[in-house]
C-alpha positions, 0 to 999 in steps of 0.5 A: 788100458782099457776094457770090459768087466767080463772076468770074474777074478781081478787083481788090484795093485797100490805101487810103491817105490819100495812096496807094491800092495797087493789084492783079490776081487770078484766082479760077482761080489764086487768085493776085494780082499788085501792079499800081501805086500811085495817088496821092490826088488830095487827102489821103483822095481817091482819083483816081477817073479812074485809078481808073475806067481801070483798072477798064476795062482790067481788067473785074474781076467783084468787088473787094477792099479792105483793112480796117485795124484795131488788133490787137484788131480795132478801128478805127483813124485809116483804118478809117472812110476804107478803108469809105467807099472801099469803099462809093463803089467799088460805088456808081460802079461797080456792081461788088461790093466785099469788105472783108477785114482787113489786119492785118499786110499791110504786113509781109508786104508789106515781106517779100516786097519783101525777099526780092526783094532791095528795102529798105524804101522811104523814109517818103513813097515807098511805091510798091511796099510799097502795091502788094504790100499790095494783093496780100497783101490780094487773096491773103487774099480768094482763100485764104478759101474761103466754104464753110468 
């Protein structure tokens, strides 16, 4: 998983065993935006049919999954799930997938709902808190600079 940052349009994923978040980002801006909130199809199975549709409607030229790990940087109960949704996302769809650590994208996740005058969601109903991780992911991935 690797590669340049050429395109312009990226798309940014926070995995989930029930929820996979979704996000758009622009290498221009270096911006990104929640988009929505896919339900698995089955426990830890992504909806590979939604997920095919947006990658249609959007044409991104590289994607972005989040990595979750412990604290001290080891793997968690997701960790292992989260790379091998990474790996079947280039391998249908040909189209280059970064990992980037996700340590702490659910936090600032919850701040920036808060701060939009949301509360935390319910347990079980985290549809924007999923979506506004992938954003935190994909904005983490844009603020790398690669020459560094």
């Amino acid at each position: 998983m690797t590669a340049s940052r050429d395109t312009s349009t990226l798309l940014g994923f926070d995995y989930g065993r029930r929820r996979i978040g979704v996000a758009v980002g622009e290498t221009v801006t270096g911006g990104a935006r929640p988009l929505t909130t896919l339900p698995c199809a089955a426990e830890g199975k992504p909806d590979w049919h939604a997920i095919e549709a947006i990658i249609r409607e959007w044409q991104p030229g590289a994607m972005v999954v989040g990595r979750p790990e412990h604290a001290d940087g080891t793997a968690n109960a997701v960790t292992l799930g989260a790379e091998r949704f990474a790996r079947q996302l280039e391998g249908r769809f040909g189209i280059t997938v970064h990992l980037v650590d996700e340590r702490l994208s659910s936090r600032e996740a919850e701040q920036r709902l808060a701060a939009r005058g949301r509360r935390r969601p319910a347990r079980g109903s985290g549809d924007a808190l999923d979506s506004m991780a992938a954003c935190v992911i994909l904005e983490t991935w844009l603020a790398d600079d690669p020459h560094e």
